[in-house]
N, C-alpha and C positions, 0 to 999 in steps of 0.2 A: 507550955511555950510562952516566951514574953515577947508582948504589943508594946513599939518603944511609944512614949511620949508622943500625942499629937499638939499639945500646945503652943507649936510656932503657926503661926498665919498660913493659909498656902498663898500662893502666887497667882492668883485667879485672872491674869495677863498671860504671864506664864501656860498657863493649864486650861486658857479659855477655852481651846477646843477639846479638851476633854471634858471639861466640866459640864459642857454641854452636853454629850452623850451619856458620860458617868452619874452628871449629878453631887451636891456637895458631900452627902455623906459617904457615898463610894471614895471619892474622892479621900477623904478623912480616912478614912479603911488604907486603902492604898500607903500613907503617906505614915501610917506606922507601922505597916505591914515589915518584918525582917524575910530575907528571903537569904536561899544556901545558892550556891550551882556550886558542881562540880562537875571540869572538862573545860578546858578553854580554846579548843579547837573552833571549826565555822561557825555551827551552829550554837554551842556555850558564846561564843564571842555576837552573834545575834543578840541572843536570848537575853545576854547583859547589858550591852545598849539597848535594846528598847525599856529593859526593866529600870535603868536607870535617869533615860530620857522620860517613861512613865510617871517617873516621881515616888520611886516606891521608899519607904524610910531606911530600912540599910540591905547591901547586895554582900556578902562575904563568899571571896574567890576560893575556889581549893584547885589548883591544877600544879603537882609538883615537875613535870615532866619538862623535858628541854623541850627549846622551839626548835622545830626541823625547817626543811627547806620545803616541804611539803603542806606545811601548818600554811603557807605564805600564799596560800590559793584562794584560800576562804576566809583567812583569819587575820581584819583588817586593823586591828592593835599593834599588830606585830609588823616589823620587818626584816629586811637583812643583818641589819645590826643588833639582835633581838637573839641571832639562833644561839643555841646552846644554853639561853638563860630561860627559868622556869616560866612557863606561858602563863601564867597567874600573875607574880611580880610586874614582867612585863608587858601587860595588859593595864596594872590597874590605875596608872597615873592617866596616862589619856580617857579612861572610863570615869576618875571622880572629875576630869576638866567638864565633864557632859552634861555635868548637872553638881551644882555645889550643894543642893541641899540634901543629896541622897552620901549615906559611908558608904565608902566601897572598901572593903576589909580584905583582908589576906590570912587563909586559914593554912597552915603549913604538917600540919601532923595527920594521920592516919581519921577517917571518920570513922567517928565514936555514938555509940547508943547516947551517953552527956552530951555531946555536942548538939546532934538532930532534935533533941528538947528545946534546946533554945530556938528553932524558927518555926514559924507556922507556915513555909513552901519550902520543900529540896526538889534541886532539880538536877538529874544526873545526864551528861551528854558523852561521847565517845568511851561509855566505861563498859567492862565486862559483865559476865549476863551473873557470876557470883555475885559480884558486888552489887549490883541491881537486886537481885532477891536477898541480900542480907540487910540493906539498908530501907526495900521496900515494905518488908515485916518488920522492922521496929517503928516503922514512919504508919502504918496501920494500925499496930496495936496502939499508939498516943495518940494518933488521931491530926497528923500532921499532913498535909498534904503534898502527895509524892509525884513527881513526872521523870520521867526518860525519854530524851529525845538524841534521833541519833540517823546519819545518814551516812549511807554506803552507796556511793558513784550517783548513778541516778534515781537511788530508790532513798526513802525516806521513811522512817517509824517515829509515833511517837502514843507515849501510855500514859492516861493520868487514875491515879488512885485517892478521891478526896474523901476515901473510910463509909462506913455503913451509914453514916447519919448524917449525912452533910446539906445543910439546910441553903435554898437557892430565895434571896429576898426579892430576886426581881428576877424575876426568868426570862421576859421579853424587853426587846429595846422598841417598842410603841410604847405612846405615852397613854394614860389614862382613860379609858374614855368621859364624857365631859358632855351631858346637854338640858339644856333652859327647861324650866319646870314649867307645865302651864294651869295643873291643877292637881290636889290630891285628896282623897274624899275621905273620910273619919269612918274606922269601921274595921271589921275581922274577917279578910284582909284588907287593909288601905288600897286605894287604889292609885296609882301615877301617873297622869296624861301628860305628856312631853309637849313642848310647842313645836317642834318639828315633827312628823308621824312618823318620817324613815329612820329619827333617830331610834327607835324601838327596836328596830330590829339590829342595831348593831349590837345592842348588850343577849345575852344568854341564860338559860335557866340557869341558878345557882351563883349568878354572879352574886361579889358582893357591893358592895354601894355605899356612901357616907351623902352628908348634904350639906348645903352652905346657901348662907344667903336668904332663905324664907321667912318671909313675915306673917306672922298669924300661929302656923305648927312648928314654932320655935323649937319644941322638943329634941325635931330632928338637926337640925344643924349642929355639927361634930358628933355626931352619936356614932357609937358603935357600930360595925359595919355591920351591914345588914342585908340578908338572901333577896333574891328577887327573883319573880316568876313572870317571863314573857308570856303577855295575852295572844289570842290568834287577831283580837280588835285593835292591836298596837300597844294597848296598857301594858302596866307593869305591875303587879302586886308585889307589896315592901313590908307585909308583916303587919300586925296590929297596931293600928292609931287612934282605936277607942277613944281613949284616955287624952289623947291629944288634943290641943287647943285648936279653930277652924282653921283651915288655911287663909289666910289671905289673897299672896299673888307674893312673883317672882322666886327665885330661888333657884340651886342647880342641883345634880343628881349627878353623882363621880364615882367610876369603879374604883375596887381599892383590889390591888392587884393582890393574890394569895402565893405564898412563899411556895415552892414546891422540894420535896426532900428528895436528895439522890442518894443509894446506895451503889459502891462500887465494889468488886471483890479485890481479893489483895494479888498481890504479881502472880504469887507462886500458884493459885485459882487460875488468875486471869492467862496464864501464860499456856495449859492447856485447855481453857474455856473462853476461850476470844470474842470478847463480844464486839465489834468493828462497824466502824461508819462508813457504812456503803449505802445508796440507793437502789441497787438492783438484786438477783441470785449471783448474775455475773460479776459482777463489783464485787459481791460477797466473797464470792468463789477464789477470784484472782486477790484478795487482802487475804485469803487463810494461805493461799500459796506462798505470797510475799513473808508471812508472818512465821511460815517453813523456814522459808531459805535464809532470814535473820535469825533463826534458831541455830540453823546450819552452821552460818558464818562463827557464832562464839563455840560450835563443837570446833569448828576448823583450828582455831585459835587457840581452844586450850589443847587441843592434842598436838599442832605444828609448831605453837608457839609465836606465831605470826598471819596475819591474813590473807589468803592468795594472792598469786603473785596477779600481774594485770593480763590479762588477756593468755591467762596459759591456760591450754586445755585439758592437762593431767590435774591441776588443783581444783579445775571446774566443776571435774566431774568425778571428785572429792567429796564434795560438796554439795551433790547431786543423790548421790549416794547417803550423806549422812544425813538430807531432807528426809529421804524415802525410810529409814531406819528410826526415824522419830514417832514417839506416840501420837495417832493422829488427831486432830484439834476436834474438840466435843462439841455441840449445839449448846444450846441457854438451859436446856434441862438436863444435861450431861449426858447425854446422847452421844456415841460416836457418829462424825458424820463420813457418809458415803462418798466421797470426793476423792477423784482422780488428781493425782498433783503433777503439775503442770511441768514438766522437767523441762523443758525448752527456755521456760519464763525464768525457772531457778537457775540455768546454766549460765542465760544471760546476764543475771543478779549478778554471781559470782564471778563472770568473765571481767566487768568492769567496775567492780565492788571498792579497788584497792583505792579509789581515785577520790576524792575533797573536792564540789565545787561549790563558788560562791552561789549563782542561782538556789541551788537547795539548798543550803543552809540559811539563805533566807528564807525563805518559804516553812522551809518545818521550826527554824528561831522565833519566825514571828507568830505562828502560830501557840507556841508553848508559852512563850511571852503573852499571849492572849490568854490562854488556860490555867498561866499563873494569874493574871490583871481577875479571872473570875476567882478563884479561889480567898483571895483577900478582899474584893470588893464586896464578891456574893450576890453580885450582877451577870447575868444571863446564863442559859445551859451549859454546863459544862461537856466536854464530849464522852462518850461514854461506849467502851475506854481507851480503845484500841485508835489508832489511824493512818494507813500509809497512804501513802503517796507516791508515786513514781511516773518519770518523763523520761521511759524507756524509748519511747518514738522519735528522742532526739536523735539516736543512732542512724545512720548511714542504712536504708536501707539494700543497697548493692554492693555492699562491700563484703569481703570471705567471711564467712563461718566464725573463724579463726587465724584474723590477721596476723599477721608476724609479729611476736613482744617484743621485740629489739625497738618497736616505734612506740612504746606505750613506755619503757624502762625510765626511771629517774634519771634527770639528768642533771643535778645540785641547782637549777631555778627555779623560782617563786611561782611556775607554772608548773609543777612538778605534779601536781593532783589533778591538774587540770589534763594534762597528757595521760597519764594513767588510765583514764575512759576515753579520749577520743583521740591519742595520736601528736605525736610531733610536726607532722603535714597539716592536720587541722590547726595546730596554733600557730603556725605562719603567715598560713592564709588571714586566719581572726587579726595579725596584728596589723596587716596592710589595710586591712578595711577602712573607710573614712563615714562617721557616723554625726548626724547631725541629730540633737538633745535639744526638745522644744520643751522649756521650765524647768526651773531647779526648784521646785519647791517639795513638799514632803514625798512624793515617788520621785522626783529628778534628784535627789540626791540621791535616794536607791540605786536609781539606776545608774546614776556617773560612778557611785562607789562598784558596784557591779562590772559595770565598764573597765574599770581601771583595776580590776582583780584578775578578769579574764583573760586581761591585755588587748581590748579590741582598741584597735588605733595606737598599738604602743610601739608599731616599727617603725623602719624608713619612711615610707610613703603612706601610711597611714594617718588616723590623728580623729579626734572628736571635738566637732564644736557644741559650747554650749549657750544657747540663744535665751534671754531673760530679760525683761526689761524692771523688774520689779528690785527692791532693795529688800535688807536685811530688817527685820524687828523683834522684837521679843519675844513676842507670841511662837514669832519661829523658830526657838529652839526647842520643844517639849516633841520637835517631830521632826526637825530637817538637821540632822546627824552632823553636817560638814559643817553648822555654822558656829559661833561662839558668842558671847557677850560685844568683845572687842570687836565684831565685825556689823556694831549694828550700823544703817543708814551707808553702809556702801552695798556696791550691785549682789543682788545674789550669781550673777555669772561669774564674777569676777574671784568671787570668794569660794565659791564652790569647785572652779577652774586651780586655784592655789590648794584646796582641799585637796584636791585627786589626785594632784602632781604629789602631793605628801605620801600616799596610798600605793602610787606606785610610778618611781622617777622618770621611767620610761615613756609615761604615758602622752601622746601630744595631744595637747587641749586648748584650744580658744573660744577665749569667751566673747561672748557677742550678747551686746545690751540696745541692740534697737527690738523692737516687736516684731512679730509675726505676719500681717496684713498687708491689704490693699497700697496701704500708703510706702512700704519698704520693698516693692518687688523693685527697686532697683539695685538693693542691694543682696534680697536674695531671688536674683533672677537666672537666667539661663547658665549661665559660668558658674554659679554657686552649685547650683542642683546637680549641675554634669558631673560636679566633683565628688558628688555624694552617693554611697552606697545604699544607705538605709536612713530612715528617720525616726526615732522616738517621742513619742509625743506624752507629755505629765501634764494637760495643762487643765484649769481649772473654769471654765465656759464653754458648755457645745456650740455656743458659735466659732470661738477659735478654735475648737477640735474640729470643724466641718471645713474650716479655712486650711488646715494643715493635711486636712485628709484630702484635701480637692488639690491641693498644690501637689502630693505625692501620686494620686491619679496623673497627673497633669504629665507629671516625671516620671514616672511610673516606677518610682521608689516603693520600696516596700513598708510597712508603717505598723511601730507596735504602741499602742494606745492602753493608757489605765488609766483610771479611778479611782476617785471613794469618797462615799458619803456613809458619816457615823461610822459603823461596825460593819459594812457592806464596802465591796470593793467590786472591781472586773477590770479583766486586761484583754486583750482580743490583738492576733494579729491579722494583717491586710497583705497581700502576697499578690502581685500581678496576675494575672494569668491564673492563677491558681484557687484565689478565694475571691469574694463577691467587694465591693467596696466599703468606705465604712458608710455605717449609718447610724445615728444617735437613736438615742433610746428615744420609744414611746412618749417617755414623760417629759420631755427633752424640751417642748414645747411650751408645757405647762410649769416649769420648773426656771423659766427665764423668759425675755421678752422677745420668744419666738411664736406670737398666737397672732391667728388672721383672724380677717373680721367673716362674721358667719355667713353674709351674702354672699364672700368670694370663694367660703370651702363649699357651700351649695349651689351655686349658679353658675360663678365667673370663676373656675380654678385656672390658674395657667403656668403651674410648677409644680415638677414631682411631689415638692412637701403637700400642696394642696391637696393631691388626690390621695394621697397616703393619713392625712389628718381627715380627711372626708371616710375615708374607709376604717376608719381606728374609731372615729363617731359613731359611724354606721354598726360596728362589732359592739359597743358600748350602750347604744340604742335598742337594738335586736333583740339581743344577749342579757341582758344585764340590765339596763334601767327599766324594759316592760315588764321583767317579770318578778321584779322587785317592788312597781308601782301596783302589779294585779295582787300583787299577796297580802299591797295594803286593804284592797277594797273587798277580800278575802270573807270579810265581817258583816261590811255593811258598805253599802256605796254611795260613798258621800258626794257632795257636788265637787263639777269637774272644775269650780272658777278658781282655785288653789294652783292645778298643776299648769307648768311655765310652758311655752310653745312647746317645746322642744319633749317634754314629756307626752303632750297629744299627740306628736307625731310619729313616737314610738309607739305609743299604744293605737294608733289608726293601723298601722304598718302593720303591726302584730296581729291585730284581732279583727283589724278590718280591709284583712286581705283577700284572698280567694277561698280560703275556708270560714265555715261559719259555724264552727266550733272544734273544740279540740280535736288535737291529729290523735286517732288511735293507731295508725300502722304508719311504715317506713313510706309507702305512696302517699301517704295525707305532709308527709314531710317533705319530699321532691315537688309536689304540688306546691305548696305553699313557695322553697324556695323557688321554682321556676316564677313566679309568680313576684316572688322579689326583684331576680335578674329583669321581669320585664319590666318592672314597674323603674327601678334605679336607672336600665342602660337604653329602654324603648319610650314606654309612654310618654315618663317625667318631661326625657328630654323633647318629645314634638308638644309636649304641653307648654313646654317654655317656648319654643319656638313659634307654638300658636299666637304668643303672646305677645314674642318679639320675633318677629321674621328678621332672616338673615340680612333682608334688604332696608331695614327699618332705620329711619333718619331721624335723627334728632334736630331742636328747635335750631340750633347751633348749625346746622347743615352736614356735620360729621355723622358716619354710620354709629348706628349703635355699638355694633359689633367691629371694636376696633382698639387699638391700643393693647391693653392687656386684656380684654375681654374677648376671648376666641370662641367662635359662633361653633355653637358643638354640634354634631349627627347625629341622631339615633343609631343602634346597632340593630342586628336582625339575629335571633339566637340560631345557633348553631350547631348542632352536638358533636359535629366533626372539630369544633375548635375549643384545643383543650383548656384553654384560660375560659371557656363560656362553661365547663363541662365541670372545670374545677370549681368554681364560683360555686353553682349546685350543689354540688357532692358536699362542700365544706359546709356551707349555709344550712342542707337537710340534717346532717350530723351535729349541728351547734343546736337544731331545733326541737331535736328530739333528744336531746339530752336535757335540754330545757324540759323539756315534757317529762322525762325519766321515760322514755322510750328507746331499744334498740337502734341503733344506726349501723351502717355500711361501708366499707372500702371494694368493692366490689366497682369498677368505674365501665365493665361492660354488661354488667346486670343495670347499671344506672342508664346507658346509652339505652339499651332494650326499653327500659321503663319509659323514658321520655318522650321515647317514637308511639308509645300508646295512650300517653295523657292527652288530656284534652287541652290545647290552647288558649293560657288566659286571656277571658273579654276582658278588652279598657274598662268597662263598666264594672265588673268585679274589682278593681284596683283601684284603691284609696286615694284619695285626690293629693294636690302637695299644696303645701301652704309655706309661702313668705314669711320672713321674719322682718327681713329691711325694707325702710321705708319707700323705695324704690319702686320695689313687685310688689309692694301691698294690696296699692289699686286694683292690682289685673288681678286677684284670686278670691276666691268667697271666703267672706270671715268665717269662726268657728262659730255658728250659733247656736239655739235651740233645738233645731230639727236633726245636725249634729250631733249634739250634746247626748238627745235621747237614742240615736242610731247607737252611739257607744256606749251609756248605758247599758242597752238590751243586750250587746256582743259582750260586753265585759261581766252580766250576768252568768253566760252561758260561760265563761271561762273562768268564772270565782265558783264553780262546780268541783270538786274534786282535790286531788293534793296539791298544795303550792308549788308552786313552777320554780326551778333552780337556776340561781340567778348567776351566769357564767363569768366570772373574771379574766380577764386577760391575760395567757399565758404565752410567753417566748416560745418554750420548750413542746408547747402541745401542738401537733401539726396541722389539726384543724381550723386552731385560732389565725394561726400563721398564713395556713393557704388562703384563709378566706379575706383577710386581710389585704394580702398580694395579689389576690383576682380581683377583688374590690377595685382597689388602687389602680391595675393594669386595665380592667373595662372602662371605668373612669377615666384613664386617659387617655386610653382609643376615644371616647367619647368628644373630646377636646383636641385630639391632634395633639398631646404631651407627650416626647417622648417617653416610653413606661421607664421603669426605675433602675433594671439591671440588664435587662438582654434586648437586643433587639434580632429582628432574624427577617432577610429576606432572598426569596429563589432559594437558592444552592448556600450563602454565606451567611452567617453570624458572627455578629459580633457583641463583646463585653463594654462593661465602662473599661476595659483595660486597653483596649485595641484601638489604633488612631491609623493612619495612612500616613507615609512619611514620601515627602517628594524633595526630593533637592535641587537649590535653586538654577544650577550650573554656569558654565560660563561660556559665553555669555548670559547673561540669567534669561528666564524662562521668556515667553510671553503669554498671554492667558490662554490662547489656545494649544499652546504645549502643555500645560499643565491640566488643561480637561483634557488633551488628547492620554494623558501617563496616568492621571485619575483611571481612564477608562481599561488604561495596559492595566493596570493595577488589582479593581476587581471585576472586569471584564462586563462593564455596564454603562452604558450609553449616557453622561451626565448632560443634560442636557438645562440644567439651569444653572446659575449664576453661582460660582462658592462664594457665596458672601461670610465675613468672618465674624468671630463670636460680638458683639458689642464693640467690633471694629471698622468693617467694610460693611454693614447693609445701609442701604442707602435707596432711595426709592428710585436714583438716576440708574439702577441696577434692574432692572424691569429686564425679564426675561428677552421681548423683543427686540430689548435693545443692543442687545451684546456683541450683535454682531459688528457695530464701530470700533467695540471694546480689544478683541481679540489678538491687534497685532501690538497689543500694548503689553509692557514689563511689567509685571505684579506689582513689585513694588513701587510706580509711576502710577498705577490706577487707587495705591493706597493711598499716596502722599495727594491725591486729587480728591480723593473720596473723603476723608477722615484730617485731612490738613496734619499729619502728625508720620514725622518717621522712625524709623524703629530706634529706639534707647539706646544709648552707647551698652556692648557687650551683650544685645540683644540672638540669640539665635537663632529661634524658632519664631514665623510668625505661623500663627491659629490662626485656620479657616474653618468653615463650616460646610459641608457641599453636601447640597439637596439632590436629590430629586423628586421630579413631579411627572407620573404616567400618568394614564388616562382612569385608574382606578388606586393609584396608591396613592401614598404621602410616606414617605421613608427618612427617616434621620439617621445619618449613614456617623460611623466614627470620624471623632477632628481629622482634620488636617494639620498635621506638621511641614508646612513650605518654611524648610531650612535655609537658613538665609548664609 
């Protein structure tokens, strides 16, 4: 195969955000890479833009077929003017506009064994399963790398074959690891002391390693990579330095990452030996099912000569039948496997099979597009080999069996694929939709292009806006589709809005170039929000993703949210009523300048973020920094004046809690966490308030406890309440996996157990200690008598095998619950509303749910609206609704309201707050308490519609 020429420059403006993740020589790889596709339907017309917005050095099209009116669902090269002419030719003029430095070529004759020499990637999309094994064994035997990617209605396949010996130069997208040398001693084996301890444990036996930098054992700087052996003392052994001159000082020590080889088998192997990317047996199960009914489809084909029809039930179950007739898919050692096939999931394949949409075809484009970007670059794992995908769950759960095909039937428009799986009634409804688009930048173009494929907003009363305050630049073309050279330094709204209108003429779109925020809710206020269906949100800071997600709560719009950083992405939707609200990632904090200060995540918290960063500490403390800090002193136990507050207070907590040495059973585990719960939601908190009573004044005359500082309660544990019950249960199970001990789900063997433990003494529970200058005074420093008490306990725990040190996981439920009990104790602690449900008597409510009262006419006065509060959820409101950072006001003192009562709401607001409601305002927010003689409840807003 021939690598064209890389001798022109790249574009490192162009490419800088690739370059960043790729790197310059991937990069070079890439930019002479030759690449085939053949198929120029949804997915082929993916798969070409992004290979060509990638930068790859030339794409050559093969699709001789006319364009139908069906092609026009997915396939955004094409349009009405387009049909009847080969979807190849009329593709490739607007594909070479997308990148001038990539050929985009036009192959017209038959593929040939000569031809597939010339590229080092084919990639074949909507073709048949012959053609697929005739082209996949010649592209095997030369060692060319082969994919098929191909999607039927809601299901999606896609197979890379990169030959028995295909060498991977960089497997992971982490960079190197990297750390300061501090000494390395002359000898067989050398030794290597790191200047940081914990850096030791990040490298592995077998790693290998280069150096830089060192003065004295010059030797080693650029040398040949070299093995290394982790000590259990932190050292590292790095091979013989006999010979070598003394160390001096400085220097660094860097992995040098090892290539890894993949073998792949070839189609006609792989096509009965499927080896598939699932994570579960079930995953497994249901990808060999899928991997049927795609066999099916091309029997169906070559014997009817066409592919069932949409939604008919005699071709279904066709189709069903020749799944079950197939030889059945083998294991990794060629094994027949025992699996029942799923005939429900294949009928459903094939019911809506006939149908092209744009959503999956981008999805499984972009992915093969990825799969080719490794093959040329020979940057990260390839997949290996198989991969479906299906959003079968998009279907109508209530709908017939077997609806009537006269609603699914082709009707000569550009939605023609798209009706095929869900109906002429569903694309109605999609066009009247009104959908508001937060960024156009690399997913906002996605998604406007998606938009205007599907026809959401493309009726009468429909329409999509799209909101951007940013402009066009250079960098933006290697990833934002709609833009061009010519459109640089005008709005990306504006340009992206004239894009979509080209994609599909029906489409209505306005663009909108003010921002997002606080400062514009005049213009996206109440009349705007009412107008809007749903929201999309592409934007590129979790604070204005937390701004956009709070405005859709607010409205109770629905909200679909993506990402991406590097080679990682995630999209998540928000559904009122239905799913939980959004919440930003863990890292979300640390990845922008969203971080408090530590006095106010430990002492003074007084917002949800605070008690949820307190408890992600907490999991990261417990979990994870003690038992990573004990496996240093594993060896030898060095002085404690090294580790930083915050490490003492993990390792007190740990080791010098109610046990006084390791947990051997599941009760040494519940022990200790109760022992946690008391120490975090009981002692701490009356230790601080010993410190500073709730009544305690400052030099100033003002309460201590005032402004943002909410004077917090102890709790009392409780085993009837389940957020006290889950805290335990999560905290014993995180502890004893730390230990490498058995844990339990069992939560009325855990109830049992807790009624027979013994109650931890204050005195057993580790004291707490200050960080800010503030509390410092009130608490005893760490000293000597200290120092040696955790000596002796941390002896008794450097006994045995190292403790495993837990990273934080989304997906494990442990990490998760314990995190959410954390957070929710915490904020019972402080009187913060907790983060997603509140619940009291008989009623609950979500972040979704509000109370809506209307103003009437004549309008209310405030005693009508606490008397229709109380019609409302049948509860006696008997304090003041003062409103979000609008109406509280201290002249609002419970006592006094009774003056208040026969007043207009909005007369006590323009009194209270001097300000009245904004032209085209609707809704005014309230806020309405109450306060019994034992609660404190924060009930949902109030909507007083104005």
């Amino acid at each position: 195969m021939d690598v064209l020429e890389t001798s022109k420059s790249l574009d490192e403006e162009l490419y800088s955000r690739q370059l960043y993740v790729l790197g310059l020589p991937a990069m070079q790889r890439i930019q002479g890479a030759k690449v085939l596709l053949s198929g120029l339907q949804g997915v082929g017309a993916e798969v070409a833009k992004n290979l060509v917005l990638m930068g790859v050095g030339s794409l050559t099209l093969h699709d001789p077929h006319p364009t139908c009116w069906s092609d026009l669902s997915a396939q955004f090269f094409l349009s009405e003017q387009d049909l009847g002419r080969s979807r190849a030719e009329a593709s490739q003029e607007l594909l070479a506009k997308l990148n001038g430095a990539v050929q985009v070529c036009i192959h017209t004759g038959d593929i040939t064994e000569d031809l597939l020499l010339d590229f080092q990637v084919v990639v074949l999309t909507a073709s048949d399963l012959q053609e697929q094994l005739k082209v996949g064994t010649i592209c095997h035997k030369h060692g060319v790398c082969f994919l098929v990617a191909d999607t039927r209605g809601l299901v999606g396949q896609l197979f890379c074959d990169f030959g028995e010996d295909f060498t991977v130069q960089d497997p992971t997208e982490a960079e190197p690891l990297m750390a300061a040398i501090q000494h390395i001693s002359q000898g067989s084996p050398g030794i290597l002391t790191l200047r940081e301890e914990a850096d030791a444990h990040r490298f592995n036996n077998g790693d290998l390693v280069t150096f830089s930098g060192i003065e004295g054992m010059v030797e080693l700087n650029g040398c040949a990579p070299r093995p290394l052996h982790v000590q259990r003392d932190g050292t590292l052994e790095i091979g013989d330095t006999t010979t070598f001159s003394h160390y001096l000082r400085g220097g660094a020590v860097t992995e040098v990452k090892r290539p890894k080889t993949v073998s792949h088998e070839p189609l006609d192997t792989a096509l009965l030996q499927p080896r598939v990317v699932a994570q579960s047996p079930q995953e497994v199960h249901r990808a060999h099912c899928l991997h049927q009914a795609f066999h099916a489809l091309h029997k169906f084909q070559e014997l009817h000569g066409r592919p069932p029809k949409p939604w008919d039930p005699v071709d279904a179950e066709m189709v069903v039948d020749l799944a079950q007739a197939l030889e059945s898919v083998k294991g990794t050692e060629g094994e027949p496997l025992e699996e029942q096939l799923d005939k429900a999931l294949v009928r459903t394949v094939a019911l809506s099979s006939a149908g092209g949409l744009s959503p999956m075809a981008a999805v499984l484009g972009a992915v093969a597009a990825q799969e080719v970007l490794k093959a040329v670059s020979k940057k990260f794992m390839p997949l290996d080999q198989w991969l479906y995908f299906d959003a079968l769950d998009c279907l109508p759960e209530d709908e017939e069996p077997f609806p009537n095909p006269e609603d699914y039937a082709p009707r000569d428009c550009r939605y023609d694929g798209q009706i095929a799986v869900f109906g002429a009634g569903f694309q109605e409804k999609l066009s009247h939709q009104h959908y508001l688009l937060v960024g156009a930048g690399a997913i906002g173009c996605e998604l406007l292009k998606g938009f205007a494929l599907v026809g959401l907003g493309a009726g009468g009363s429909g329409g999509v806006a799209v909101a951007d305050m940013d402009h066009v630049e250079r960098s933006n073309l290697s990833r934002q589709f709609l833009f061009r050279p010519q459109d640089f330094g005008r709005p990306k709204a504006e340009v992206a809005a004239e894009a979509a209108r080209r994609l599909n003429p029906d489409l209505q779109v306005t663009p909108l170039t003010y921002q997002l925020d606080l400062t514009t809710e005049h213009i996206y206020g109440d009349n705007f929000f009412s107008s809007v269906d749903g929201v999309a949100a592409a934007l590129d800071s979790f604070q204005a993703r937390r701004y956009v997600a709070a405005r859709c709560t607010h409205y109770l719009k629905p909200l679909l949210e993506a990402g991406t950083e590097g080679t990682l992405g995630s999209a998540c939707v928000f559904i009122p009523h239905v799913t939980e609200d959004y919440r930003a990632p863990s890292s979300a904090a640390a990845s922008e300048d969203a971080s408090y200060p530590v006095c106010t995540i430990r002492h003074f918290p007084s917002t949800t973020e605070h008690t949820l960063q307190w408890a992600r500490d907490e999991f990261e403390g417990l979990f994870r920094l003690s038992a990573e800090t004990i496996n240093c002193h594993q060896q030898a136990l060095t002085s404690l004046a090294h580790l930083d507050e915050s490490q003492v207070l993990t390792l007190q907590q740990v080791v010098l809690g109610v046990l006084r040495e390791r947990p051997q059973t599941w009760r040494d585990c519940v022990l200790w966490a109760l022992g946690q719960w008391q120490l975090c939601f009981h002692y701490g908190i009356t230790q601080l308030l010993s410190r500073f009573p709730p009544d305690k004044v400052l030099e100033n005359g003002t309460l201590f406890w005032s402004g943002p500082k909410q004077c917090p309660r102890p709790l009392e544990f409780d085993t009837s309440q389940d957020t006290h019950l889950l805290y335990v249960l999560a905290a014993a199970n995180l502890y004893a996996k730390m230990h490498g001990l058995p844990g339990s789900r069992d939560q009325t063997a855990l109830r049992r157990l807790l009624k027979l433990l013994p109650f931890p003494d204050p005195q057993d529970l580790a004291p707490i200690f200050a960080s800010d200058l503030e509390l410092a005074s009130a608490y005893a420093e760490f000293g000597p008598e200290q120092s040696k008490k955790l000596h002796e306990a941390l002896e008794i725990w450097t006994v045995g095998p190292p403790l495993e040190p837990l990273t934080f996981e989304k997906d494990d439920d442990f990490h998760v619950d314990f995190v959410a009990a954390a957070a929710s104790l915490r904020a019972q602690n402080y009187g913060i509303p907790p983060a997603d449900r509140t619940k009291f008597h008989h009623l609950k409510w979500t972040c979704w749910d509000r109370l809506e009262v209307p103003a009437g006419q004549p309008e209310r006065t405030l005693e009508s609206l606490l008397a229709h509060v109380q019609k409302l959820n049948g509860l006696r409101v008997r304090m003041l609704l003062h409103g979000k950072a609008l109406l509280y006001s201290a002249g609002w003192a419970p006592e006094k309201q009774g003056q208040h009562l026969s007043r207009r709401v909005t007369d006590l607001v323009l009194e209270v707050t001097r300000q009245v409601p904004k032209p085209g305002q609707r809704v005014l927010v309230l806020e309405p308490s109450y306060e019994g003689e034992k609660e404190d409840i924060t009930f949902p807003p109030l909507h007083y519609k104005l």
